[in-house]
C-alpha positions as CSV (number, residue, x, y, z in Angstrom):
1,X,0.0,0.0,0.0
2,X,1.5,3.4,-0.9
3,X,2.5,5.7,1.6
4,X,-0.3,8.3,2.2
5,X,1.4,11.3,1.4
6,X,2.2,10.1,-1.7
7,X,-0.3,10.8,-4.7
8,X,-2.2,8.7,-6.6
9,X,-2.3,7.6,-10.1
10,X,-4.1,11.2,-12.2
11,X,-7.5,10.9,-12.2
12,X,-9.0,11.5,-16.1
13,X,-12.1,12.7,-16.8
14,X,-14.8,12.4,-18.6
15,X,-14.8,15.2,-21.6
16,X,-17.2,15.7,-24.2
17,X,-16.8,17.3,-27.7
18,X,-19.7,18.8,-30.2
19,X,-19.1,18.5,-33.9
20,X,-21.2,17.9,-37.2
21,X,-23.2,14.5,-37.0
22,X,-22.2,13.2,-40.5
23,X,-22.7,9.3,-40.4
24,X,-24.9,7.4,-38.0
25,X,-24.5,5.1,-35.5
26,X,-21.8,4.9,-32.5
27,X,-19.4,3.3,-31.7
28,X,-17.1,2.6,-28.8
29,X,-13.8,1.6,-28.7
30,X,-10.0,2.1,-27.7
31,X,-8.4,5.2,-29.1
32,X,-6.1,5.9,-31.9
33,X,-4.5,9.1,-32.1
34,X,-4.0,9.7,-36.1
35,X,-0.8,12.0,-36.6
36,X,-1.4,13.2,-39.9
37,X,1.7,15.3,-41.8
38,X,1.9,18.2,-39.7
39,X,5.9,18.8,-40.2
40,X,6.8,22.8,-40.5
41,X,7.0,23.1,-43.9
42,X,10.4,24.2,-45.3
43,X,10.9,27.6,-47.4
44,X,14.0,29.0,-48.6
45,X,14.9,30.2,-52.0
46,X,16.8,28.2,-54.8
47,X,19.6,29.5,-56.6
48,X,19.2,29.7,-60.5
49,X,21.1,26.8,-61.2
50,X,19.3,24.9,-59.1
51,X,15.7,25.4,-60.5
52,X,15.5,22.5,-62.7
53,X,16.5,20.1,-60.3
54,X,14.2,21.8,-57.8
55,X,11.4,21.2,-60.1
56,X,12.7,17.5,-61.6
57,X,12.2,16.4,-57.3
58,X,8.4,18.2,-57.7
59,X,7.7,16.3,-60.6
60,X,9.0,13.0,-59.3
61,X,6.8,13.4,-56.2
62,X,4.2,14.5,-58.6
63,X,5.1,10.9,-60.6
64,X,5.1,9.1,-56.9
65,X,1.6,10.7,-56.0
66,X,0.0,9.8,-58.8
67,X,1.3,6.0,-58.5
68,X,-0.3,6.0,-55.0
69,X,-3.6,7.3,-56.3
70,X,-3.8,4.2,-58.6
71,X,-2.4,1.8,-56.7
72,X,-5.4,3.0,-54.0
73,X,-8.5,2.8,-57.0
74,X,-7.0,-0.8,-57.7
75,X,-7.6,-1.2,-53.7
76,X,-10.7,0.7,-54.1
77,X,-12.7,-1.9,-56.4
78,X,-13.2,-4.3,-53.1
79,X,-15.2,-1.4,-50.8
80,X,-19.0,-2.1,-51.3
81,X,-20.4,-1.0,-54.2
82,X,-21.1,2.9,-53.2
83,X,-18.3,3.4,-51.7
84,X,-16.0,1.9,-54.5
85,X,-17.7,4.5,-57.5
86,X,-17.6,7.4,-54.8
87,X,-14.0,6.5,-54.1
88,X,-13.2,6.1,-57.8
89,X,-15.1,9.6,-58.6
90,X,-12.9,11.1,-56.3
91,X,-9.7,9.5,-57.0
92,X,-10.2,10.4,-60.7
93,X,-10.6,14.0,-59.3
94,X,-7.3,13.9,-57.5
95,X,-5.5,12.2,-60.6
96,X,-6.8,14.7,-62.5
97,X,-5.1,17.6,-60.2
98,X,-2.1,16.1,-60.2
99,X,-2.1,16.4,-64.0
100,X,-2.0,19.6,-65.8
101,X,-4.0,21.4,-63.5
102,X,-4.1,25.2,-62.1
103,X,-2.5,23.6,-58.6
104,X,0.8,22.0,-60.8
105,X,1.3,24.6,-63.4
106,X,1.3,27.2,-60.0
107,X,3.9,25.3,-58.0
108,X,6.1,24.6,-61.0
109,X,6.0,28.3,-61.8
110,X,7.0,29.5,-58.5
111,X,9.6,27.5,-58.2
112,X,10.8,28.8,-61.6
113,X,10.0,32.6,-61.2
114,X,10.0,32.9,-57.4
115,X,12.8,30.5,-56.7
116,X,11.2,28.7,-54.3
117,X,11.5,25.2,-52.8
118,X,8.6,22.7,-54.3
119,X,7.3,22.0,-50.3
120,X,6.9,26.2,-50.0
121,X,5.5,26.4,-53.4
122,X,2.8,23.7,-52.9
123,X,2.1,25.5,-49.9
124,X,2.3,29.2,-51.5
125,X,-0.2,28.0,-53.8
126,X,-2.8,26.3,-51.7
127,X,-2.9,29.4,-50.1
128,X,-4.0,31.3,-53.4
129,X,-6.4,28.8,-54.2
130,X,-7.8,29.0,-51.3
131,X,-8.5,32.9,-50.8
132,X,-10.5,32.6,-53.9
133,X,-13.0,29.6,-51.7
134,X,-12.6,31.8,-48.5
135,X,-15.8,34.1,-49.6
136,X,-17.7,31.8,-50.8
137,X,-20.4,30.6,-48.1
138,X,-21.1,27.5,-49.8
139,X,-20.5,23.7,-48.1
140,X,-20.0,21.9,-51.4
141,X,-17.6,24.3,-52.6
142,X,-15.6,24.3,-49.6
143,X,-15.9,20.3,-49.5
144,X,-14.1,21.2,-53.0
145,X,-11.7,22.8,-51.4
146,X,-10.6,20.2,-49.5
147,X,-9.6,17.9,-52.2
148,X,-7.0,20.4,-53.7
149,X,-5.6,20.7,-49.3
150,X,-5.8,16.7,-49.5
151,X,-3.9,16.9,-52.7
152,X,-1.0,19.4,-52.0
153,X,-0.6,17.2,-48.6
154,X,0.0,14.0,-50.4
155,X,2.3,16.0,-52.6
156,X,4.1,17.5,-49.4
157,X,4.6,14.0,-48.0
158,X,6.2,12.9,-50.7
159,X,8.5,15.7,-51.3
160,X,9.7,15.3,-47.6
161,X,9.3,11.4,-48.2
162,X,7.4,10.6,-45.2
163,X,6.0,7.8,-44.7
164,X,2.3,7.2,-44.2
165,X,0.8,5.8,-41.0
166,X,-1.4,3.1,-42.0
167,X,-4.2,1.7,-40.3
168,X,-3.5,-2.5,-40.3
169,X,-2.4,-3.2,-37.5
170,X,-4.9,-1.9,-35.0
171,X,-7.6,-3.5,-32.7
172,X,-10.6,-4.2,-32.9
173,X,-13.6,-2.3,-32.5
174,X,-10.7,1.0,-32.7
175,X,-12.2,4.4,-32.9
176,X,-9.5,6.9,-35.0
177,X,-9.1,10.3,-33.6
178,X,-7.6,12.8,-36.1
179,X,-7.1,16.5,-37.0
180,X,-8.4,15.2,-40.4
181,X,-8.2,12.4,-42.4
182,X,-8.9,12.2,-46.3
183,X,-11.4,9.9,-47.8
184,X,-8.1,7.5,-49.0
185,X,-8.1,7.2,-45.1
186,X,-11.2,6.0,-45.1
187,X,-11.0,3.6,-48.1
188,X,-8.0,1.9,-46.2
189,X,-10.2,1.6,-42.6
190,X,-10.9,-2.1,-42.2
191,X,-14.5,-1.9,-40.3
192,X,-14.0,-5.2,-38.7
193,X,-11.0,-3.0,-36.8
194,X,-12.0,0.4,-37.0
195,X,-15.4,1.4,-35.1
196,X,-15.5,5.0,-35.8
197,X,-13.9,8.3,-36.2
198,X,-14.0,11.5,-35.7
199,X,-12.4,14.8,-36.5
200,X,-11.4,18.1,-35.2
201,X,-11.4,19.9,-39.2
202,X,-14.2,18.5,-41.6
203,X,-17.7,19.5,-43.3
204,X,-20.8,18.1,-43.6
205,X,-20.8,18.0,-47.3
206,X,-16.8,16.6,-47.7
207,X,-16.0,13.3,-49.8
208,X,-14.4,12.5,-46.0
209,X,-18.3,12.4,-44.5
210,X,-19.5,10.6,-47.7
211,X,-17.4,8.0,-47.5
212,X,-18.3,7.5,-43.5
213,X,-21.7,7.1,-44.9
214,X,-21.3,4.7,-47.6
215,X,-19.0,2.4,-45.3
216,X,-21.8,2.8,-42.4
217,X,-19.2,4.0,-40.1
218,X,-20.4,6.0,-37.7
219,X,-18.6,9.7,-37.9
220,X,-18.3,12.9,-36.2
221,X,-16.5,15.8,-38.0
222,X,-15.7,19.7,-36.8
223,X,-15.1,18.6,-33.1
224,X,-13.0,21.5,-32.0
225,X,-10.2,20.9,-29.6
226,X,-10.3,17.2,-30.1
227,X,-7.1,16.2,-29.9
228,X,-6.1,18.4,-26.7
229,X,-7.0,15.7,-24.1
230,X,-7.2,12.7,-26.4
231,X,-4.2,9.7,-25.3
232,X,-3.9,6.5,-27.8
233,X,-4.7,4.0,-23.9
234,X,-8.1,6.2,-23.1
235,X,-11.9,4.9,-24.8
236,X,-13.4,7.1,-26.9
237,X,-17.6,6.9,-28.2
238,X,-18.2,8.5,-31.2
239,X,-22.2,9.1,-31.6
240,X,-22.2,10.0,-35.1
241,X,-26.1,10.7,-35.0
242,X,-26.1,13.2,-32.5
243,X,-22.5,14.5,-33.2
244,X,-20.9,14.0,-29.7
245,X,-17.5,12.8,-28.6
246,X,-16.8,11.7,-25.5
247,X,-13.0,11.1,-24.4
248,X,-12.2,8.7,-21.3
249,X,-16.2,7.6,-20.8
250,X,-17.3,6.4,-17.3
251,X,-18.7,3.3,-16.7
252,X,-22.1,4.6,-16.5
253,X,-21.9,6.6,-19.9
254,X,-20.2,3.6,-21.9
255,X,-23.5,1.6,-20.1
256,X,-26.0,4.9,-21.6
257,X,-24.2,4.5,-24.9
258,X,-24.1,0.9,-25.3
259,X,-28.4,1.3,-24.4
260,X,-28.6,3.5,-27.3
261,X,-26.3,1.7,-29.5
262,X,-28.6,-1.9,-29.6
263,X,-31.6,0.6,-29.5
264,X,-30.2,2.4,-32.6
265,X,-29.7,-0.9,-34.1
266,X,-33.1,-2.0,-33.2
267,X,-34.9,1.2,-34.8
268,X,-32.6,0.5,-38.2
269,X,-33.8,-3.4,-38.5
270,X,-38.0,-1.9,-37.9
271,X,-37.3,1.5,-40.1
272,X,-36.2,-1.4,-43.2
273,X,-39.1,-3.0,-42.9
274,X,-40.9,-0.3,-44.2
275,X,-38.9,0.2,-47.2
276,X,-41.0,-1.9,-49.5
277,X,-45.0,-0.5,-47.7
278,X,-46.3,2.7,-49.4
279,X,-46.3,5.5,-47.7
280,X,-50.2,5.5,-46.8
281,X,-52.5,7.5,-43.9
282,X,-54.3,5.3,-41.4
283,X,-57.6,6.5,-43.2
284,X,-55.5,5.9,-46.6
285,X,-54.0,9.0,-48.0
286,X,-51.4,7.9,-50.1
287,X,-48.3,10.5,-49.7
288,X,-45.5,10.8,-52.2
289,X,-42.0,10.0,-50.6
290,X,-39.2,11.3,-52.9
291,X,-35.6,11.6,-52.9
292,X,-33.2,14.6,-53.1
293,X,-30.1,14.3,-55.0
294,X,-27.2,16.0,-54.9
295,X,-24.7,13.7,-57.2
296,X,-25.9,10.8,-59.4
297,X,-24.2,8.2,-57.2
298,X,-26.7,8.4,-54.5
299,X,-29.3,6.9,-56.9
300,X,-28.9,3.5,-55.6
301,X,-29.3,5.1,-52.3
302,X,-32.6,6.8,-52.9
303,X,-33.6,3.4,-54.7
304,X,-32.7,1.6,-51.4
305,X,-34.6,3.9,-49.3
306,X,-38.0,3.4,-51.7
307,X,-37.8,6.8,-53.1
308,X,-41.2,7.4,-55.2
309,X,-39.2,9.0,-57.6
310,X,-36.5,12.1,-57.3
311,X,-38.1,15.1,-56.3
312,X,-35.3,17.5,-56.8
313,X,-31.7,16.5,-58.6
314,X,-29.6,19.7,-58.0
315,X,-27.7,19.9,-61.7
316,X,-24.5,22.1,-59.9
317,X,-22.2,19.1,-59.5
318,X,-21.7,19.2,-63.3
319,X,-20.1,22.5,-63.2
320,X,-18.0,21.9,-60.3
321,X,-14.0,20.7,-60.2
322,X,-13.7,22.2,-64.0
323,X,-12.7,25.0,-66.1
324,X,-14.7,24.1,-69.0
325,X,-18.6,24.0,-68.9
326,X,-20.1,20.7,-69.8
327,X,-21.7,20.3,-73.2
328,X,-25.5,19.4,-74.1
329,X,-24.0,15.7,-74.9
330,X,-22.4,15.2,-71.3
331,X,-25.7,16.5,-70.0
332,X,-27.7,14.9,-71.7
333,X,-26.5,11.4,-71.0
334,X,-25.9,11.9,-67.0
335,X,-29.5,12.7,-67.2
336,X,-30.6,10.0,-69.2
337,X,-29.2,7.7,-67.1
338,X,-30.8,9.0,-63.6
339,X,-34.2,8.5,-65.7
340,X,-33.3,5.0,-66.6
341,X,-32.0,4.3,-63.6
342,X,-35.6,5.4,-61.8
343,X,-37.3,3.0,-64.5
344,X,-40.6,4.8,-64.7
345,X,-40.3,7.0,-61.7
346,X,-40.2,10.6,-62.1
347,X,-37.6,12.9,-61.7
348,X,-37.6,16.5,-61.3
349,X,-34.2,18.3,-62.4
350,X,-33.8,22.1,-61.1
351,X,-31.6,24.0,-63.5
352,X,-28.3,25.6,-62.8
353,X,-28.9,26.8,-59.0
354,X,-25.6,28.6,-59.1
355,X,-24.0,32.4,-58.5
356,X,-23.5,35.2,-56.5
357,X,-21.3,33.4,-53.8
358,X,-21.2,29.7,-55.5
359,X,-19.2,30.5,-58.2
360,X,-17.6,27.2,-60.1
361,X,-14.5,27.8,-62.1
362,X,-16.0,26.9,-65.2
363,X,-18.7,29.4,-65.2
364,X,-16.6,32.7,-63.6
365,X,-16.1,34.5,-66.6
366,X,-19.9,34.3,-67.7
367,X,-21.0,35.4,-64.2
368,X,-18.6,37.7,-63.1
369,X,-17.3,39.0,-59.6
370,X,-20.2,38.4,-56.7
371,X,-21.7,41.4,-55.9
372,X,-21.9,42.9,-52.2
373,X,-24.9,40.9,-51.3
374,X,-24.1,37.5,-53.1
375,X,-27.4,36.1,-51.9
376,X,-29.4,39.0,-53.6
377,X,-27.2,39.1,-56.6
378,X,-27.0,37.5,-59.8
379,X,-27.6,33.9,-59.4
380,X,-30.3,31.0,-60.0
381,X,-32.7,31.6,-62.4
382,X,-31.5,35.4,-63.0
383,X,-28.0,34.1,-64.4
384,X,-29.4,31.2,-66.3
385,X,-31.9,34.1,-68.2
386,X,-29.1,36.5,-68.4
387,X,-26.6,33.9,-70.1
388,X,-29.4,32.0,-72.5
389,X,-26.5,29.9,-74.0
390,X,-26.3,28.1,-70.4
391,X,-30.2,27.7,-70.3
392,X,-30.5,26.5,-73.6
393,X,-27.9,23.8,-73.7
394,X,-29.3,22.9,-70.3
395,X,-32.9,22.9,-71.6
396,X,-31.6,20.9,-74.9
397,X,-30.2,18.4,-72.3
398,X,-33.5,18.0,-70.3
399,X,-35.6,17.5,-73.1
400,X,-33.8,14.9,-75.1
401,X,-33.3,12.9,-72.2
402,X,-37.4,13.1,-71.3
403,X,-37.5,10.7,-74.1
404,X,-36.5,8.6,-71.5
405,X,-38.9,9.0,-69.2
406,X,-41.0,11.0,-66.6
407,X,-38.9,13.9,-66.5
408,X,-40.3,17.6,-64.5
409,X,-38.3,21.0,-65.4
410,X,-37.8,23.1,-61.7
411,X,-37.1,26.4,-62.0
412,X,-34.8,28.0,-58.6
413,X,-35.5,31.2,-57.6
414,X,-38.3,32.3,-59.7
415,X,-39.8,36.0,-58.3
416,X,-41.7,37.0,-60.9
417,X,-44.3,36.1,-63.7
418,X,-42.1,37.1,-66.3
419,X,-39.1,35.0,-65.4
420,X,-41.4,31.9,-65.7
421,X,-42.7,33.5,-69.0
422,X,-39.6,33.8,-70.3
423,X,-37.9,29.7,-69.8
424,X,-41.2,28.7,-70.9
425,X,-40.4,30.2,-74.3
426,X,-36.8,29.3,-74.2
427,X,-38.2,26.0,-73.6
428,X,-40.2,26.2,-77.0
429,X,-37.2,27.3,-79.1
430,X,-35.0,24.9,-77.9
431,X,-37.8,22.3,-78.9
432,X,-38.3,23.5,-82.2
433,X,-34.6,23.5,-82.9
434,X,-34.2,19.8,-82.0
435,X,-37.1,18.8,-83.8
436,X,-35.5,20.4,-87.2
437,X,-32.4,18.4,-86.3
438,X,-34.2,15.3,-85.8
439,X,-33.4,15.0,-82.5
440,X,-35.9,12.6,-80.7
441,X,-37.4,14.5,-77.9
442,X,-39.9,14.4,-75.6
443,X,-43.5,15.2,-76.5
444,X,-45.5,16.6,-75.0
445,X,-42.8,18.8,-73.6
446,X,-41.7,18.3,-69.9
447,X,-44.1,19.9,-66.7
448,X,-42.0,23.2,-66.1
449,X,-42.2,24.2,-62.2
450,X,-41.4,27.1,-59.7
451,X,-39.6,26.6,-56.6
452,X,-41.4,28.5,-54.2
453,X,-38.4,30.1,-52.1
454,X,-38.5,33.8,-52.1
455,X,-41.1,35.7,-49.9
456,X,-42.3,37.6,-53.1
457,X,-42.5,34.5,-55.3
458,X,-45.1,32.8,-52.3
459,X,-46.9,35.7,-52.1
460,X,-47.2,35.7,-55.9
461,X,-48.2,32.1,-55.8
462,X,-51.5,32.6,-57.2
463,X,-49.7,34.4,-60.6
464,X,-47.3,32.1,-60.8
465,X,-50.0,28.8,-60.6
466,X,-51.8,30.1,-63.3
467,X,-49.0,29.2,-65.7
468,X,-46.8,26.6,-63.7
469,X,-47.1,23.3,-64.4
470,X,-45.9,22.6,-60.4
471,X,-44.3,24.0,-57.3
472,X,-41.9,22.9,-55.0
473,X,-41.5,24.5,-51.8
474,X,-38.0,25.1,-50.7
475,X,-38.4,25.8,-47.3
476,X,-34.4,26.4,-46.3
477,X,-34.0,29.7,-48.5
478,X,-37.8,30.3,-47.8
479,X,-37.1,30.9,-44.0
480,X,-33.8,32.4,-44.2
481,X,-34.8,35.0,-46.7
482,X,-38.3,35.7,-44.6
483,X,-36.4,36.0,-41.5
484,X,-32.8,37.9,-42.9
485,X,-31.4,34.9,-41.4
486,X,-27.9,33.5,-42.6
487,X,-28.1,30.3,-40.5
488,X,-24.5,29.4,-41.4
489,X,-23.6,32.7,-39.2
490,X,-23.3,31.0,-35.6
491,X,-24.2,34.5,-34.1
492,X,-27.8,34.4,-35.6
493,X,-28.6,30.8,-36.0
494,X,-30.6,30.2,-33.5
495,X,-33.0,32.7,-34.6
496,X,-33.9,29.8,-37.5
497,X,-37.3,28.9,-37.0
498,X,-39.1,27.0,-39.6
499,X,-42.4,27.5,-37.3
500,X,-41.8,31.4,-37.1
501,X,-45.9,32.4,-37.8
502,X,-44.7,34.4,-41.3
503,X,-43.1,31.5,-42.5
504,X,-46.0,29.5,-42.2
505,X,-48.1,32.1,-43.6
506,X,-46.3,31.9,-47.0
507,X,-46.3,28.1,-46.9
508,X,-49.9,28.1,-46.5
509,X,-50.5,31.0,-49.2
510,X,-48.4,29.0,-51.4
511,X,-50.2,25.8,-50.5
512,X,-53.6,26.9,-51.0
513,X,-52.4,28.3,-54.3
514,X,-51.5,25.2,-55.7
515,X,-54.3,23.1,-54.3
516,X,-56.8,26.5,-56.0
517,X,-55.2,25.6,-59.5
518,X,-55.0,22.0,-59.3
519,X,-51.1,21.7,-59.5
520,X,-49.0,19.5,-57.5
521,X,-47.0,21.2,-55.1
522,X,-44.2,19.1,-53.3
523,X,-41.7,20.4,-50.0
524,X,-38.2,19.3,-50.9
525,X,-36.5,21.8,-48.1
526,X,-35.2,20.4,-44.9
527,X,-38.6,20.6,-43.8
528,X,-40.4,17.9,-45.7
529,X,-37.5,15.4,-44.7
530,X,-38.3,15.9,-41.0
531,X,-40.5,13.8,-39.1
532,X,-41.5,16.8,-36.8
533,X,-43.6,18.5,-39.8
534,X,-45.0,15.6,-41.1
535,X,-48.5,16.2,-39.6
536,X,-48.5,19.7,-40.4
537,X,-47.4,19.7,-44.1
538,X,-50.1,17.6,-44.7
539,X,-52.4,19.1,-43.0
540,X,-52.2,22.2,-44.4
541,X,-52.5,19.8,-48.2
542,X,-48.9,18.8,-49.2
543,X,-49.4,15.5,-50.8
544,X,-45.7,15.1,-52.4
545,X,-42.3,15.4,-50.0
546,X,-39.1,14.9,-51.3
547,X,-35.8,14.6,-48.7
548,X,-32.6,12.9,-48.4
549,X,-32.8,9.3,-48.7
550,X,-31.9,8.8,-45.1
551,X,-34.9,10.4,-44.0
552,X,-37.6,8.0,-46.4
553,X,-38.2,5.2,-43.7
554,X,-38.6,7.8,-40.8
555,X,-41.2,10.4,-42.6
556,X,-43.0,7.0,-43.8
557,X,-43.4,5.6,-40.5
558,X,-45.0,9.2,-39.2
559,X,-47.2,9.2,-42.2
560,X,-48.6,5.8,-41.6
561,X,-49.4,6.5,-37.9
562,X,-51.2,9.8,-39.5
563,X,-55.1,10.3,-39.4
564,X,-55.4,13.0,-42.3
565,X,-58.8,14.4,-40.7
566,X,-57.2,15.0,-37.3
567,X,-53.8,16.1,-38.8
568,X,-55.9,19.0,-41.1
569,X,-58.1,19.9,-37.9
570,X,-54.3,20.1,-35.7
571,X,-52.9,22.6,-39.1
572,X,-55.6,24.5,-38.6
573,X,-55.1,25.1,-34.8
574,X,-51.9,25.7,-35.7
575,X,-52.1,28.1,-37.9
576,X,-54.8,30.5,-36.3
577,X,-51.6,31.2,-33.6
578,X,-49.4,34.0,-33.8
579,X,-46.7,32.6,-31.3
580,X,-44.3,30.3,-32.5
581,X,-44.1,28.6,-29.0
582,X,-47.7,27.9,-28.6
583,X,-47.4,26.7,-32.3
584,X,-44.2,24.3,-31.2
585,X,-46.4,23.0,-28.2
586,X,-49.3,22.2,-30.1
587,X,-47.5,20.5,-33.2
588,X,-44.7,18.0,-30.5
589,X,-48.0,17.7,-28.4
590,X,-50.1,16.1,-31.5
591,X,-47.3,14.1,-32.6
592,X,-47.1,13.1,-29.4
593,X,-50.3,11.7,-29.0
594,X,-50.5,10.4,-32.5
């Protein structure tokens, strides 16, 4: 027995983290500290004689990097099927980079005219890349971002010829603790080993997150001061559905988490069940339960879930990680094969939702510098009718693959009459010029719809339903532009209230609109993917809500616990109060009881 005066082994405790929730599930496990390259980077100039050699050793790390990035898609082929194409999108990507790209011609140029080392260079010109990202307010863009910082850090490894820490020889059931890690981390994670990870860098919309998703691992990103009080002999749980990290876990919160683990697990295997059940009222209202997509790969997803059909495919991702813009052809046949892919089922594909502050490469010399209020600015709708050659080859795209199938036309951003006047026509020309080329088409010519997502355009929903063919409701722009809320702006967030009393106003006036002139209207914002508003949507006369996959099983097991008749009596209620925390009470109080 020690001698009292003399202390004790340190007593840890228990700390907790908050970050982005970005797979689900948890898991518990031993930690693994990940030390990712994090070496000072050496800078010091070259002397002219020296410059060719300088860049020979960046082009041989170049030559090394781009052996490892083949070597991994070889590797790549045995992770389960949507993991292996998103992995071998991306790694294309990154081989791409690594060819002549902006990021190689840079570094090779400093090196030449600034007479700088390669490692200082790659690093001089991440930095210039990035300034250009740093205004733009956009998650997939940043998410872009991080593949060119993913890049240059392969490229730095090499040139300092460090080795990289693998993950094959660790325990089972390991949860990896990082700074970051890159989705080629991922790919390498064996999941019988690894349990879980989490980061202290990372976004929601990163090929990092995707990957945790498509290998079911569960995944916690953004967790700020992380790796402070994190040692490789303490436990770590990772809930990656309610994006909390807990270092050094007592006995009683591994017990909690275990609980909620098996009743996790529990939920999933009931929630499958319903895949395959249509998405039917107790007094048998059928709803339709469709799928949002932001990139084609998560069709098998949405298929998976029992999507109805694709209620919104955002068209950006073409645009994105290019200089060039992508022809009527390329278009044509990514679209095409969504529609095939759906076999019957329809599929509604928004036009180029892009500008002011999402600015892809390809498209800045057609839209120009963002203006001071990027959000207000030219964007959407407004840049696609401003540059007609965009719209057209889009529109040219849309309609030869309707041939195909059900295929609806969504317009973003629509405020006015004329806007909608003026595609509709578009739409008409570009018909009549495919036709005379003997272009087989779709006839008649696709539904063309307004998303309903700016105060004025709701308030104008009786205009615009005389001559749309359908709305969607986008709820997320819809509330932040009612409310001047930016809810990416941590200082104002909270103030983000889907069930503020003007926000249901417009959702009703739009509604009601719809519903006057027998159009479908659909809600494919955040909104219509949550449980919470199931009741109320519908009650107010949504019969169409479209959501990311994830969400299908959840929303259909509220709607079939639904009586339509008490849920439109509840909307109602709801709507004659001008509080929005009498209007919370009485909406978690219904579903409560329901």
């Amino acid at each position: 027995m020690p001698p009292l005066d003399k202390p004790g082994p340190r007593a840890v405790e228990e700390r907790s983290f908050h970050g982005l929730a970005v797979s689900p599930g948890i898991a518990i496990g031993p930690i693994h500290v990940s030390d990712h390259f994090d070496a000072a980077v050496p800078d010091y100039r070259i002397a002219p004689e020296e410059i060719e050699a300088e860049r020979a050793r960046f082009a041989a790390a170049v030559a090394v990097s781009i052996k490892q990035i083949r070597k991994l898609k070889t590797k790549a082929q045995n992770l389960p099927d949507a993991a292996a194409e998103e992995m071998g999108y991306l790694l294309d990507a990154h081989l791409a980079m690594l060819s002549s790209s902006r990021l190689i011609r840079g570094v090779d140029r400093r090196i030449a005219e600034e007479r700088r080392n390669a490692e200082a260079a790659v690093q001089a010109e991440i930095a210039e890349i990035g300034e250009r990202f740093a205004g733009m307010r956009d998650a997939y863009l940043a998410a872009r971002f991080d593949d060119i910082r993913v890049v240059g850090a392969r490229l730095m490894r090499n040139l300092v010829k460090k080795p990289f820490e693998g993950f094959a020889m660790l325990r089972e059931g390991t949860v990896i603790l990082a700074e970051e890690l890159t989705p080629a981390d991922i790919a390498l994670m064996d999941p019988r080993r690894v349990a879980g990870f989490a980061t202290a860098l990372g976004g929601a919309e990163s090929h990092t997150a995707i990957m945790a998703r498509a290998l079911a691992l569960p995944a916690v990103v953004g967790a700020v001061g992380l790796l402070a009080h994190a040692e490789r002999r303490e436990t770590a749980i990772v809930d990656g559905t309610a994006g909390t990290v807990i270092i050094n876990p007592s006995a009683a919160t591994i017990a909690e988490y275990r609980s909620r683990r098996e009743e996790l697990q529990r939920e999933r295997r009931q929630l499958d069940k319903l895949r395959r059940l249509p998405a039917l009222t107790r007094d048998g209202v059928e709803i339709g339960l469709q799928a949002n997509l932001e990139l084609p790969r998560e069709l098998d997803q949405a298929l998976a879930a029992g999507a109805a059909g694709l209620g919104l495919v955002r068209t950006e991702f073409l645009y994105m990680n290019r200089a060039d813009l992508p022809g009527e052809d390329e278009q044509y046949a990514t679209y095409r094969d969504l529609l095939v892919g759906m076999n019957g089922r329809p599929v509604t594909l928004r036009t180029l939702d892009i500008g002011g502050d999402k600015i892809a490469e390809s498209l800045a010399e057609v839209s120009g510098a963002p203006g001071a209020n990027p959000a207000l600015g030219l964007r959407a709708i407004r840049l696609s009718l401003k540059e007609r050659k965009l719209l057209d080859t889009q529109l040219a795209a849309m309609l030869r693959a309707a041939a195909h199938g059900p295929l609806r036309i969504l317009l973003p951003m629509i405020c006015t009459l004329s806007e909608l006047r003026r595609v509709r026509e578009a739409l008409a020309q570009v018909a009549r010029r495919l036709k005379r080329r003997g272009v087989a088409i779709a006839d008649p010519l696709p539904p063309l719809g307004v998303m309903i997502e700016v105060p004025g355009a709701a308030l104008a929903a009786d205009a615009l339903a005389a001559e749309a063919d359908f709305f969607a409701l986008g709820t997320n722009d819809l509330i932040q532009y009612t409310l001047a809320i930016d809810r990416g702006d941590e200082q104002v967030a909270h103030l983000y209230d889907p069930l503020h009393p003007a926000v249901l106003r417009l959702i009703q006036f739009a509604i009601e609109a719809a519903i006057r002139a027998r159009i479908p209207i659909s809600v494919c914002g955040e909104m219509g993917g949550d449980p919470r508003f199931s009741a109320l949507l519908i009650g107010l006369g949504v019969r169409e809500l479209s959501m990311a996959p994830s969400n299908i099983p959840r929303v259909k097991r509220r709607i079939r616990s639904l009586d339509t008749i008490a849920a439109t009596r509840r909307a109602r209620a709801i709507m004659d109060q001008w509080d929005s925390g009498r209007i919370a009470a009485l909406l978690d109080d219904f579903n409560t009881l329901a």
